[in-house]
GUSEKOL-393337 format. One record per residue: x negated, y, z negated of N, C-alpha, C in turn; residue in three letters. Coordinates in pm, whole numbers, padded with zeros to 5 digits, always signed. Atoms other than C-alpha are relative to their C-alpha. Layout:
N
XYZXYZXYZALA/...
This chain:
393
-00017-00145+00016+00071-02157+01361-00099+00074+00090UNK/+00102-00062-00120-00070-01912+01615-00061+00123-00092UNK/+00038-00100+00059-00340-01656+01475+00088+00157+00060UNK/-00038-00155-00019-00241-01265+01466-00070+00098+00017UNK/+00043-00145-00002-00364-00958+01608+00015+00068-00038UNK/-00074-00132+00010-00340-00635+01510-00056+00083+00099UNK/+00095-00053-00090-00377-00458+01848+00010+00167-00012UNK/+00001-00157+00053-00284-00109+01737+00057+00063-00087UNK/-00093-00073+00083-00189+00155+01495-00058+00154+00031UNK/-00065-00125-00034-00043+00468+01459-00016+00082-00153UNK/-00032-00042+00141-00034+00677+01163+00005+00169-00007UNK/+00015-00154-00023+00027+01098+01151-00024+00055-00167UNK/+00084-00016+00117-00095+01286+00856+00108+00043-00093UNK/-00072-00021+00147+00093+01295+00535+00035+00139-00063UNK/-00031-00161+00036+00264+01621+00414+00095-00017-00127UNK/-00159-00002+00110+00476+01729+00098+00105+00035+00023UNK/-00179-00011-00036+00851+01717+00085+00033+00166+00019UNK/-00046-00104-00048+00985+02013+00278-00135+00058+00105UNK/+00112-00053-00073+00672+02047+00510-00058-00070+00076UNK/+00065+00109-00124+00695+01751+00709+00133+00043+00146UNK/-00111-00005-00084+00940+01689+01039+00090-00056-00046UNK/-00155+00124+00002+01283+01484+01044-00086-00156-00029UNK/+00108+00176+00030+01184+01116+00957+00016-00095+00152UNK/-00019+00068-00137+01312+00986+01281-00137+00072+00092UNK/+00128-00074-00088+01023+01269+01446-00135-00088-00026UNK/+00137+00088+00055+00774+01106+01232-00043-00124+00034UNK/-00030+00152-00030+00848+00760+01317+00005+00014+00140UNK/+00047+00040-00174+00842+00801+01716-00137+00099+00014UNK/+00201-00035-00033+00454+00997+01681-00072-00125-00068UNK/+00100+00065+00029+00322+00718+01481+00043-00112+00055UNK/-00009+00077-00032+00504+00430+01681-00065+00027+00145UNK/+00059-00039-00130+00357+00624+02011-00156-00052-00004UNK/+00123+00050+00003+00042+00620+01867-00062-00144+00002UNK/+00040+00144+00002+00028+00276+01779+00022-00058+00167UNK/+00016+00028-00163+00131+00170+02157-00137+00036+00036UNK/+00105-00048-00067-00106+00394+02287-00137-00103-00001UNK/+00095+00079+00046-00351+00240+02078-00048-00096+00026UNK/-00037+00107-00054-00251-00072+02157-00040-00068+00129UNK/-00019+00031-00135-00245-00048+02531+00091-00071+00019UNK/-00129+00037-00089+00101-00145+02584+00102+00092-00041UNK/-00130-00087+00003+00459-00019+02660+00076-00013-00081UNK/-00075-00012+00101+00747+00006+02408+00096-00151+00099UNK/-00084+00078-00058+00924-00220+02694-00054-00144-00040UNK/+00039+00152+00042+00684-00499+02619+00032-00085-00188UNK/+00004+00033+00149+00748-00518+02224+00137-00039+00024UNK/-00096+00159-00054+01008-00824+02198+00084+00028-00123UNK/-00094-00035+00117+01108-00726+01800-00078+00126-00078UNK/+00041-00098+00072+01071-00473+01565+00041+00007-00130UNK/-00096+00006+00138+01096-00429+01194-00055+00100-00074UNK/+00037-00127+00079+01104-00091+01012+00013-00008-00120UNK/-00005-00022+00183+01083+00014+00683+00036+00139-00073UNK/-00002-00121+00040+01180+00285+00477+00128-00035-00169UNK/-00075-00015+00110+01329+00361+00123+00116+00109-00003UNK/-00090-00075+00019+01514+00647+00114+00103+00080+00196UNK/-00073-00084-00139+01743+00680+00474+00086-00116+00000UNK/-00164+00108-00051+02085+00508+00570+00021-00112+00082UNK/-00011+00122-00069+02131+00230+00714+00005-00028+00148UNK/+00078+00029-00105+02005+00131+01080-00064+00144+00021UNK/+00143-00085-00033+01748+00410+01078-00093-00052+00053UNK/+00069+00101-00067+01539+00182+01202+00013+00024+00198UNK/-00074-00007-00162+01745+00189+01550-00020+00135+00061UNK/+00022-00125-00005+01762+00576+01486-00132+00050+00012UNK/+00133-00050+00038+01411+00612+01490-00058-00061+00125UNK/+00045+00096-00143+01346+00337+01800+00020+00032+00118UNK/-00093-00047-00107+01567+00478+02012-00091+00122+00071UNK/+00080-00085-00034+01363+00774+02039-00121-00023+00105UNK/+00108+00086-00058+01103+00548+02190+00060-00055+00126UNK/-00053+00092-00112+01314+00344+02399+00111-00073-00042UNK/-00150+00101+00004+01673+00127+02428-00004-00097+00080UNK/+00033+00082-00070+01558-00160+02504+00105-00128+00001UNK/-00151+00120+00050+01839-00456+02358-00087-00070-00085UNK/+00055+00068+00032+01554-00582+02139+00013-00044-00202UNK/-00046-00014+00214+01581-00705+01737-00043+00081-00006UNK/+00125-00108+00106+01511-00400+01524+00097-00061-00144UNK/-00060+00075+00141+01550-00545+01152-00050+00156-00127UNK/+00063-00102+00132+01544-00272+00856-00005-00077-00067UNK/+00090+00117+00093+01333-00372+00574-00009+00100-00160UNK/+00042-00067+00126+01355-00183+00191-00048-00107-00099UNK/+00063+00074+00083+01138-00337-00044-00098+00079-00090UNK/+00075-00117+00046+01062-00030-00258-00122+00040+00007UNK/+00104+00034-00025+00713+00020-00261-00092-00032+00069UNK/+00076+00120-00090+00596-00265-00065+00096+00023+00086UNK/-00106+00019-00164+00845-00186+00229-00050-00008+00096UNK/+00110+00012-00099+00570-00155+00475-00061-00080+00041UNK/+00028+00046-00039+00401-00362+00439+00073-00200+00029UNK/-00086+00122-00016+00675-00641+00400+00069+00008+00125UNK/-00028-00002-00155+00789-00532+00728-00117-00032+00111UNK/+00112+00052-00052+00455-00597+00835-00067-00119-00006UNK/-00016+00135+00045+00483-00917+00651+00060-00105+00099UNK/-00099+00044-00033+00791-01009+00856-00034-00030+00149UNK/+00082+00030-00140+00582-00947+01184-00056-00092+00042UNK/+00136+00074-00044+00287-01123+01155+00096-00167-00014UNK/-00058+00158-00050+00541-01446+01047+00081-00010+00122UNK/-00018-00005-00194+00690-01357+01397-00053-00103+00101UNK/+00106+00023-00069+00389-01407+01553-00068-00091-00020UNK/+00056+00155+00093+00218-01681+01349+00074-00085+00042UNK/-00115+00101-00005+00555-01880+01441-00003-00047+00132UNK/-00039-00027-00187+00528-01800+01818+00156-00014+00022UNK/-00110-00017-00086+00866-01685+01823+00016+00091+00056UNK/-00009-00077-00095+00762-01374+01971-00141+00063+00021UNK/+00109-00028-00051+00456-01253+02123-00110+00149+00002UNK/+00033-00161+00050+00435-00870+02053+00116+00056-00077UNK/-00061-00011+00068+00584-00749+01761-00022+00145-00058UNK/+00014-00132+00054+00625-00367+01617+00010+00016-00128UNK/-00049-00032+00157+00614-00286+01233-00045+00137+00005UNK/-00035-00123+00051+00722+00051+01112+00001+00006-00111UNK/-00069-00056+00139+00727+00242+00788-00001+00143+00028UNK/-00005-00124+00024+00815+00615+00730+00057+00025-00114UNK/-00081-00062+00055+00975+00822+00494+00020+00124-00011UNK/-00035-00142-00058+01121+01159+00465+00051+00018-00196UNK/-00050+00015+00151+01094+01241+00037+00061+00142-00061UNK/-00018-00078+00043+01227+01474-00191-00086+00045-00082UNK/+00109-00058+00064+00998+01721-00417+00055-00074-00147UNK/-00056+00039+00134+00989+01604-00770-00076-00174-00052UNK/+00041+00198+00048+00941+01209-00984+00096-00058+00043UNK/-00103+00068-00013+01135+00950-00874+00084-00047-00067UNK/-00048+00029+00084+01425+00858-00986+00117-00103+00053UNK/-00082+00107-00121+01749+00622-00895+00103+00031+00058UNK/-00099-00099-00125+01967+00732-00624+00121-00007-00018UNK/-00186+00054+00027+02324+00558-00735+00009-00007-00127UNK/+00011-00025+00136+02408+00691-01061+00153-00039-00042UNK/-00107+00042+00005+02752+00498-01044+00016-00107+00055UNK/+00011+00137-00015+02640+00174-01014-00087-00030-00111UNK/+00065+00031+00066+02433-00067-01218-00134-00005+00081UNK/+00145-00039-00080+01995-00006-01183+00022-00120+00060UNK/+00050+00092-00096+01865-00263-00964-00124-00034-00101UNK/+00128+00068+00091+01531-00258-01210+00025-00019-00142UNK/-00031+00009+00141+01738-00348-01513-00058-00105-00068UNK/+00116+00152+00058+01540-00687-01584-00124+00078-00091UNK/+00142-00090+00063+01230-00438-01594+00016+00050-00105UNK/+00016-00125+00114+01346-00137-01803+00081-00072-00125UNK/-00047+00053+00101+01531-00373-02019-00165-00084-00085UNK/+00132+00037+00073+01183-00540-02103-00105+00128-00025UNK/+00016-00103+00054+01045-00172-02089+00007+00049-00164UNK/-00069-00093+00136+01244-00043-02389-00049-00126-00104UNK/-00029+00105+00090+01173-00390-02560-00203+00061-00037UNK/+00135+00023+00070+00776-00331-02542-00096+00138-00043UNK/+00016-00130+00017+00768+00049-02580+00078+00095-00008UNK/-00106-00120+00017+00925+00372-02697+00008+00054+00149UNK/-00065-00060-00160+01124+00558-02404-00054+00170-00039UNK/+00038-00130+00028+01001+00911-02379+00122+00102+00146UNK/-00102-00105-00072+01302+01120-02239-00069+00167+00123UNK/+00088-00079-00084+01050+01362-02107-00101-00002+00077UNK/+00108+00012-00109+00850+01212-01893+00024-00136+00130UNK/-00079+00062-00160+00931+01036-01535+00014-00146-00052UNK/-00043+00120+00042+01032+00700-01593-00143-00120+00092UNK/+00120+00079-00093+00749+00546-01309-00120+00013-00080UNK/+00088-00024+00051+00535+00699-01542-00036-00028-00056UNK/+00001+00118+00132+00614+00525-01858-00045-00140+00023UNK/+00008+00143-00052+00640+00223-01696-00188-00037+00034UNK/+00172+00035-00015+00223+00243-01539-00064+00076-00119UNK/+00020-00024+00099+00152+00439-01840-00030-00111-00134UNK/-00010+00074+00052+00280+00184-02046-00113-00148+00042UNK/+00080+00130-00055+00062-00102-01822-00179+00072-00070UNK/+00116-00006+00049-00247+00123-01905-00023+00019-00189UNK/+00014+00022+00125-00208+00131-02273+00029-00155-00051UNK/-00064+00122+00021-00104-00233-02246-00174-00019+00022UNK/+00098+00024-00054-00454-00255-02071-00103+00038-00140UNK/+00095-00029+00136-00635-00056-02373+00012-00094-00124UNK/-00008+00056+00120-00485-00234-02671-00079-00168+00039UNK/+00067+00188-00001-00608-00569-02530-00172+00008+00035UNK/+00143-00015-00014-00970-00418-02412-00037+00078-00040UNK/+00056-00113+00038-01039-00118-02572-00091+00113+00151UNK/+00096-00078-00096-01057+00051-02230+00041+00184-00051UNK/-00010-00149+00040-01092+00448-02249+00045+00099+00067UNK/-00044-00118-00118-00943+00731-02130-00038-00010+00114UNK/+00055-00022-00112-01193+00824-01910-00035-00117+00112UNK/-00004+00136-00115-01213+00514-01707+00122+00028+00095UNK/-00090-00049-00142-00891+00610-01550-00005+00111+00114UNK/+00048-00111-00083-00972+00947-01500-00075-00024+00116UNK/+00089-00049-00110-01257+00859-01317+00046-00031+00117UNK/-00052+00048-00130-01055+00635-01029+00040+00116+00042UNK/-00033-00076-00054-00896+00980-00955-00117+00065+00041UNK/+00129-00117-00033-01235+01173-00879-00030-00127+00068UNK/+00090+00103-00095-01358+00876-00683+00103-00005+00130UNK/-00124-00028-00119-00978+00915-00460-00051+00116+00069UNK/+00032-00091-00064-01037+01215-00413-00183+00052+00106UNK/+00165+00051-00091-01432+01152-00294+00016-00003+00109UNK/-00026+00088-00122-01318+00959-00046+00131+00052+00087UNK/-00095-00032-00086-01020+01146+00046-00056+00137+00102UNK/+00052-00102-00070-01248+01418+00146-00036-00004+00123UNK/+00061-00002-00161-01343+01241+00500+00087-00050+00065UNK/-00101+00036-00078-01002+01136+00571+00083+00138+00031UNK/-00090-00150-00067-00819+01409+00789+00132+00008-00020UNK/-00124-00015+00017-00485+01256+00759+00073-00013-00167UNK/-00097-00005+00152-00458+01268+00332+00059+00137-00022UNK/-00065-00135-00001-00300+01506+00189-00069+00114-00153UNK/+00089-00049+00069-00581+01617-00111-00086-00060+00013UNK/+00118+00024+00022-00894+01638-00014-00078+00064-00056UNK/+00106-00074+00066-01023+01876-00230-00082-00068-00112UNK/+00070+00075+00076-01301+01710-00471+00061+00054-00151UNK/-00072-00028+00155-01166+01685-00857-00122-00026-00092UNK/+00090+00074+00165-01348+01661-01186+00032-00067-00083UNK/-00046+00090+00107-01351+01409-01480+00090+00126-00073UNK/-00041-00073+00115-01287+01717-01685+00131+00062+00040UNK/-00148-00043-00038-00991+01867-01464+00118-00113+00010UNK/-00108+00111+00011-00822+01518-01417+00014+00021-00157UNK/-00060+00020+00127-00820+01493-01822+00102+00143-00021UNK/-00086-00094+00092-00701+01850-01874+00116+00015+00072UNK/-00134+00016-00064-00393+01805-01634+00080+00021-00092UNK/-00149+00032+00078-00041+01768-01785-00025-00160+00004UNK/+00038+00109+00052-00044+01480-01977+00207-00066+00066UNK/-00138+00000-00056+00264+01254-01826+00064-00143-00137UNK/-00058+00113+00078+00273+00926-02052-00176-00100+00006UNK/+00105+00090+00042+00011+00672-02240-00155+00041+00107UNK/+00102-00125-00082-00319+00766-02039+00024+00061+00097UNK/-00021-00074-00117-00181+00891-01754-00033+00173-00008UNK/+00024-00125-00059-00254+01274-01666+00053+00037+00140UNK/-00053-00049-00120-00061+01488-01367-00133-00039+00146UNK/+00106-00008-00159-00389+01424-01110-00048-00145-00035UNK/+00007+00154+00035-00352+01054-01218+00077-00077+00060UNK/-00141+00026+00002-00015+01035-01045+00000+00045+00135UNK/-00006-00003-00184+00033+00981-00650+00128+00117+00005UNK/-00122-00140-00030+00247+01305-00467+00083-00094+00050UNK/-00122+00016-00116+00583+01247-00340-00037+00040+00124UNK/+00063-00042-00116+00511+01275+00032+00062-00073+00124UNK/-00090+00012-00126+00677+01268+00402-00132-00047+00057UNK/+00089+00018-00096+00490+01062+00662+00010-00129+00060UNK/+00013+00122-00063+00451+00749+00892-00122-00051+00080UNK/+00108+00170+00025+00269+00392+00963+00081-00041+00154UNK/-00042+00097-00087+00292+00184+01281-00127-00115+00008UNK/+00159+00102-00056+00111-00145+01415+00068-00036+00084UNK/-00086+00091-00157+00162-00362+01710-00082-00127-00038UNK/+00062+00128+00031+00084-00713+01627+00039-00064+00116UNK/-00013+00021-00133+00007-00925+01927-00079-00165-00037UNK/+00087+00117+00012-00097-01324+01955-00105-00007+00077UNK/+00089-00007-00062-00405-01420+02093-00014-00001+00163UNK/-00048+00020-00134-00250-01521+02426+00020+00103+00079UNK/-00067-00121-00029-00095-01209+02477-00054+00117+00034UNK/+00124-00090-00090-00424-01018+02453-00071-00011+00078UNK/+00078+00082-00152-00553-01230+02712+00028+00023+00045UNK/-00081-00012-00114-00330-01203+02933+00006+00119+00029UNK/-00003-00162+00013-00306-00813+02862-00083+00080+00027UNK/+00094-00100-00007-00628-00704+02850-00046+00029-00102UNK/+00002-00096+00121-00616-00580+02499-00107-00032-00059UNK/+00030+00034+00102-00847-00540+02268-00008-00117-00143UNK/-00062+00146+00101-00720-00699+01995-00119-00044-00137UNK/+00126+00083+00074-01024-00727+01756+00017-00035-00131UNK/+00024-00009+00186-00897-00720+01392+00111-00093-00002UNK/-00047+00143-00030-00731-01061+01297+00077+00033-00156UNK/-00036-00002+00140-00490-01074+00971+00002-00152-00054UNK/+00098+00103+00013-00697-01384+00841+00141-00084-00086UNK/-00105+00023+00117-00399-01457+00542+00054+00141-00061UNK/-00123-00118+00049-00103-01279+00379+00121-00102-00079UNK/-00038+00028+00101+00091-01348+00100+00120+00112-00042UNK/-00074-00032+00017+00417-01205-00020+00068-00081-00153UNK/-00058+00070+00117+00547-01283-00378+00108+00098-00100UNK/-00074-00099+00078+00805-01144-00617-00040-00059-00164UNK/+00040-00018+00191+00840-01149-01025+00013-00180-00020UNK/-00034+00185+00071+00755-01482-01208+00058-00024-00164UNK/-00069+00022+00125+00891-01568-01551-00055+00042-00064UNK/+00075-00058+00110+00597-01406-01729+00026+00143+00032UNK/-00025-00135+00017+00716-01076-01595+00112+00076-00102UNK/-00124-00050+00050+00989-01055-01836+00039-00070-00145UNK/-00036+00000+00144+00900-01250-02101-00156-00026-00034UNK/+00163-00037+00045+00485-01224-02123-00068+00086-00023UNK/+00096-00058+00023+00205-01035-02104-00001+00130-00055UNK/-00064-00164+00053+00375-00690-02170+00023+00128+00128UNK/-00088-00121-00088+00398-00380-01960-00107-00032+00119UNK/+00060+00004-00121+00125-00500-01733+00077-00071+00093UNK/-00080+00106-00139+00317-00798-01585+00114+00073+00029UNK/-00108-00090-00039+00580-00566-01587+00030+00111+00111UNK/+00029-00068-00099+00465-00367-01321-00076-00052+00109UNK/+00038+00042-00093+00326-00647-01108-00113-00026-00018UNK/+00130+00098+00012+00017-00801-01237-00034-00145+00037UNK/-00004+00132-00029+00139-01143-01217+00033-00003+00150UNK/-00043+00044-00141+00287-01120-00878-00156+00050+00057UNK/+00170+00000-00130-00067-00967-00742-00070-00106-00027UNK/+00076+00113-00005-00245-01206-00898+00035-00119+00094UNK/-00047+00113-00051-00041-01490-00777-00001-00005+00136UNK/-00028+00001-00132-00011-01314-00407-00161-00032+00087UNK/+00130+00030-00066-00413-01284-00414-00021-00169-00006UNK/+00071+00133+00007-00490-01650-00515+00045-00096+00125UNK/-00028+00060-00147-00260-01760-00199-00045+00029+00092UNK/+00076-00079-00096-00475-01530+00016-00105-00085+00035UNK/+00160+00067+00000-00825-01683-00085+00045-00093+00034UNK/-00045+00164-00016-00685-02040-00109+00035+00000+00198UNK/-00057+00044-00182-00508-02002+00273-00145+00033+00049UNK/+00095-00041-00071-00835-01786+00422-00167-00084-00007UNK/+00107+00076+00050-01093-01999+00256-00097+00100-00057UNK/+00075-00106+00061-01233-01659+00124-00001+00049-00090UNK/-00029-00065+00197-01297-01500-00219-00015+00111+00007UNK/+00029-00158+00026-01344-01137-00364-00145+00008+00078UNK/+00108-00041+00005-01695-01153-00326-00072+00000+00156UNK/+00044+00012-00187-01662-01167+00104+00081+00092+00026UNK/-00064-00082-00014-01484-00886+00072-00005+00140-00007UNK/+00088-00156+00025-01615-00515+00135+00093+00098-00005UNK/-00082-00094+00005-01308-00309+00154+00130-00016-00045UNK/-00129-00015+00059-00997-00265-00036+00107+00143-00015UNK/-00094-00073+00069-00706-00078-00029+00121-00052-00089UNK/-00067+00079+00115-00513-00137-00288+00134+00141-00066UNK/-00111-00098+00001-00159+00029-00439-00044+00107-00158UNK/+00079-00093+00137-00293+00323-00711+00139+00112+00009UNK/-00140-00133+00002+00043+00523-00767-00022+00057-00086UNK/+00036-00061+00108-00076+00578-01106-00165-00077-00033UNK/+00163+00077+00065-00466+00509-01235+00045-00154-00040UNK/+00014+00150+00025-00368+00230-01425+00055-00142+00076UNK/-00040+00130-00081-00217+00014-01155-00150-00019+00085UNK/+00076+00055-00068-00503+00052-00972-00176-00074-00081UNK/+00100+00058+00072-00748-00035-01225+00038-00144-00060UNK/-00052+00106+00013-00530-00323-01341-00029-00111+00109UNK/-00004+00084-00087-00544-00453-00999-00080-00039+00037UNK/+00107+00049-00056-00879-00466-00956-00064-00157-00071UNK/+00006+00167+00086-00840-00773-01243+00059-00103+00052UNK/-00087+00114-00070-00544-00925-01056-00048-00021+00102UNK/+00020+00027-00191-00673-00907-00697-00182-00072-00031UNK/+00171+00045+00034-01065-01068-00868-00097+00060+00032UNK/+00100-00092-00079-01256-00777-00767-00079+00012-00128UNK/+00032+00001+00162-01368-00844-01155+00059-00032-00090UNK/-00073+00049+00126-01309-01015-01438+00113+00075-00119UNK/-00091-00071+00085-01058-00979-01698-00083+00096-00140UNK/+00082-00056+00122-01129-00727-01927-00132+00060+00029UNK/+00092-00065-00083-01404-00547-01703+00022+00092+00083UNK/+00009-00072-00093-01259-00324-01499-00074+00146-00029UNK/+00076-00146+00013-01411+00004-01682-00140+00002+00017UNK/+00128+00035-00047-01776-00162-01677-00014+00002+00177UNK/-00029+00008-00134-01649-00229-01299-00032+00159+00060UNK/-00015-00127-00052-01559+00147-01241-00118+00118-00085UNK/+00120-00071+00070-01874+00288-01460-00133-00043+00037UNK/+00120+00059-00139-02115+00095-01222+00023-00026+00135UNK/+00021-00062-00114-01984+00249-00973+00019-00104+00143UNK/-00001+00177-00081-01905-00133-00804+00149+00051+00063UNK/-00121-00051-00119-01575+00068-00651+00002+00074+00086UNK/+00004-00078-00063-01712+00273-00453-00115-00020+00131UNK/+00107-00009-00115-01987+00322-00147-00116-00047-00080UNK/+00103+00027+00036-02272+00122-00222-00013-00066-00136UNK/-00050+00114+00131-02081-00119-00508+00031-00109+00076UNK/-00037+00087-00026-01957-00427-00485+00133+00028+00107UNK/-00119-00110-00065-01630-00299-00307-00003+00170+00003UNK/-00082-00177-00033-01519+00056-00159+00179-00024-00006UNK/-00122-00040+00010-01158+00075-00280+00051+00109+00032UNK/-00022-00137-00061-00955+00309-00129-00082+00106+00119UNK/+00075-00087-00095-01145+00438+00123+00061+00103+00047UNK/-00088-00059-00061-00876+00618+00280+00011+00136-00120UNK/-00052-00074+00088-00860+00816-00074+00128-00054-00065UNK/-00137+00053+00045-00531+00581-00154+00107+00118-00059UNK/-00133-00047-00015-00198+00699-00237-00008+00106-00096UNK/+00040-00107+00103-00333+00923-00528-00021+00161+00087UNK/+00031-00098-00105-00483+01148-00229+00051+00028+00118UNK/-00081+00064-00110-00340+01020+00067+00169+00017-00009UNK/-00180-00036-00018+00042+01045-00061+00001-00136-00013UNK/-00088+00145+00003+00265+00746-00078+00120+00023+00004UNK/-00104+00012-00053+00554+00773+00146+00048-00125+00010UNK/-00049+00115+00032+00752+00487+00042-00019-00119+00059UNK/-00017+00091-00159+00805+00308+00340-00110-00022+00084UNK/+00114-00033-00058+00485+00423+00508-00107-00064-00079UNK/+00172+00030+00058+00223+00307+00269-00050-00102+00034UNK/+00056+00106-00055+00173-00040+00352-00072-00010+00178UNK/+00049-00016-00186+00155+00016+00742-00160+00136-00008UNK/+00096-00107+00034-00126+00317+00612-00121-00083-00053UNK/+00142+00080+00056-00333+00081+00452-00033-00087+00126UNK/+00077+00034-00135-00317-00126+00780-00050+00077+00063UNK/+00065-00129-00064-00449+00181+00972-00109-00014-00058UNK/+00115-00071+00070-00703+00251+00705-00108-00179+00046UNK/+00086+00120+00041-00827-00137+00705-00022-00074+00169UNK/-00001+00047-00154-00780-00209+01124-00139+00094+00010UNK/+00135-00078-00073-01016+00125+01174-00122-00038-00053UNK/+00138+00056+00053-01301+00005+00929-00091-00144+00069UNK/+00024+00057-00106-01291-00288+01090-00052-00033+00161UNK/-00003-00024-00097-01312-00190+01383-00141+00119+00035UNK/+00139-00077-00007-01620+00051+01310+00078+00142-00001UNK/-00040-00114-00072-01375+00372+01396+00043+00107-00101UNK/-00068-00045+00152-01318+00522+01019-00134+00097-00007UNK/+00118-00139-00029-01603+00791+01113-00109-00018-00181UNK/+00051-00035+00092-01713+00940+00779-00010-00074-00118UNK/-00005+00078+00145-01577+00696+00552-00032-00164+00038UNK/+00001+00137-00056-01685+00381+00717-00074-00060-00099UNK/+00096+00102+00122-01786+00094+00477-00063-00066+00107UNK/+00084+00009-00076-02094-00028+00648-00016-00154-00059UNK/+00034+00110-00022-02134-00396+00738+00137-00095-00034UNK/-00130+00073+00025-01760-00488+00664+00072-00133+00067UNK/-00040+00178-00043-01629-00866+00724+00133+00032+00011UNK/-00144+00001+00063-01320-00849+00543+00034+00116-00076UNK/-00077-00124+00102-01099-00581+00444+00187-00062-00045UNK/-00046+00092+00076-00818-00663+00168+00141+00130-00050UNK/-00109-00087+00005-00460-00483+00133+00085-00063-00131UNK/-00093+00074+00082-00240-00509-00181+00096+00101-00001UNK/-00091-00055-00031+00083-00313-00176+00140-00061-00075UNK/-00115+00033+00061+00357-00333-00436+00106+00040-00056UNK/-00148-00131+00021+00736-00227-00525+00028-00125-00126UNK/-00076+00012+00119+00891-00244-00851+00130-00040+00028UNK/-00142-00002+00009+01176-00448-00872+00061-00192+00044UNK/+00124-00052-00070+00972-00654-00724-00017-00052+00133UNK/+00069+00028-00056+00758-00725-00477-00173+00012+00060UNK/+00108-00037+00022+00392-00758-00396-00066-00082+00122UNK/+00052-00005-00111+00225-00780-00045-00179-00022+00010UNK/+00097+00007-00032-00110-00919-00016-00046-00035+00121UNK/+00053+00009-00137-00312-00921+00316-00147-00003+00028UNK/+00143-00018-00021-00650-01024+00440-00062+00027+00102UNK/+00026-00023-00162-00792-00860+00781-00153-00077+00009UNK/+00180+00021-00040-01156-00973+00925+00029+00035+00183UNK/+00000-00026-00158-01240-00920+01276+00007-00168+00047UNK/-00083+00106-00117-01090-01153+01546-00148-00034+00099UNK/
């Protein structure tokens, strides 16, 4: 297997629905950028594989084209959630394989205002496994978003077994927003309080409205390149994706643990332990994380599945301050998807951005200082769950 570069990315700044461009606009500024970045042409990239949740079928092409018509694969990639970075998944085994030498991953999306909900209301769901174990391990609350219940449900799944507390979630949102304050391209950076996250609109089990990632228009690129290739090129090339891991639902999602595995506990766990095991590296060589926080309690959950702390610790974790600048980990640096947005398609390729520039020293204000390894988790309901480990090359 040949190691992987990541020789550039792209990424333009995140806006709410009705206040971004066309999604195809979006998607040829952050595939420019990434070239640029890069130092190469659109002529040299051999395949390509986009991502996106909500657009029609070869958008992908529609979005490339803009760039260039070259005759080269472009593969669309939905994998709710995790579409990004499973298109970014799909790359690096490209490249790892040496069946092609420079490879493009895309995500964008282009959302509507509002909670999500499911687009074909004359068909059967697609997450009926889930919400059928949903309804089995909790009341349905007709008034409140259904994504909501569901991580809602994972953080009261999380309390009854540890007695964690409200405010432990709260606080991950005031620590997003911290950190979203020195990123230019989120989309709230204004600083929050414990006391304004609690008095929000309450949405389901601890959740609160400033607990709960925006719907949001925006796009992700990279250019993954083998080592050969930057030789030969010139390039850069310095940030290496060490291991990566890709897993979907295991049998305890549907008949175990309760609403946590239900939303992807088991698959992170299972995607991190193939990470360490392939990289030969653990949590504790690991200074930066972004990680998927759509709602507080996924991302506090995850900091159990991905070993950034024991089970049953994450509020001691996030009350010593071990998630932030000058803890054990800086999660989220970027401000994650709480601050930042989480454009469907886009988020995974965003966390590469956020975890190439740290790397790389080039994350200005928010730079985690002395960083080895930075650590991506990224996951869609339904499922799937994207783990990734960068270090410098």
């Amino acid at each position: 297997m040949t190691k992987v570069r990541v020789a550039g990315v792209g990424m333009i700044p995140f806006t709410k629905p009705g206040q971004s461009e066309d999604w195809d606009v979006m998607a040829e500024k952050a595939v420019r950028q990434a070239l640029a970045d890069a130092g190469v042409t659109y002529a040299q990239v051999q395949q390509a594989y986009v991502g996106y949740v909500y657009a029609d079928s070869t958008a992908g092409q529609s979005s490339l084209y803009r760039v260039g018509v070259t005759g080269i694969p472009i593969v669309n990639v939905n994998n709710n959630c995790s579409t990004g970075s499973t298109a970014l998944y799909l790359a690096r085994q490209m490249v790892a394989s040496g069946a092609a030498d420079c490879i493009l991953a895309l995500g964008f999306e282009q959302m509507l205002p509002g909670a999500l909900g499911m687009v074909f209301a004359d068909r059967k769901r697609t997450l009926d496994m889930a919400l059928v174990r949903q309804d089995e391990l909790q009341e349905k609350d007709d008034h409140s978003p259904f994504a909501a219940q569901q991580f809602g449900g994972a953080g009261l799944d999380h309390q009854a077994r540890y007695g964690t507390s409200d405010e432990a979630f709260g606080l991950i949102s005031v620590k997003a927003r911290r950190h979203a304050a020195n990123n230019p391209l989120a989309l709230f950076r204004t600083p929050i309080t414990l006391d304004e996250v609690m008095a929000s609109k309450h949405l389901y089990g601890p959740i609160t409205r400033f607990q709960a990632c925006p719907p949001t228009c925006g796009a992700a690129a990279a250019v993954l390149v083998s080592p050969a290739f930057a030789a030969k090129h010139g390039l850069a090339a310095s940030v290496e994706i060490v291991a990566q891991a890709l897993t979907t639902d295991v049998p305890g999602t549907f008949e175990g643990r309760g609403m946590m595995s239900v939303v992807g506990y088991d698959m992170a766990k299972e995607a991190a332990r193939q990470v360490y095991e392939a990289a030969g590296v653990g949590p504790d060589d690991v200074q930066a994380v972004e990680l998927h926080d759509c709602f507080t309690p996924n991302e506090l959950i995850s900091y159990e599945a991905l070993d950034l702390c024991g089970e049953g610790r994450a509020e001691a974790y996030i009350r010593d301050a071990q998630n932030t600048y000058g803890g054990k980990h800086v999660t989220n640096p970027s401000g994650g998807l709480l601050s930042k947005g989480h454009p469907l398609g886009a988020t995974g390729l965003a966390q590469c951005y956020e975890l190439t520039h740290q790397l790389r020293g080039t994350a200005g204000a928010r730079q985690v200082e002395g960083i080895r390894y930075g650590l991506q988790h990224n996951v869609g309901l339904g499922g799937a769950c994207v783990v990734t480990l960068y270090g410098r090359a």
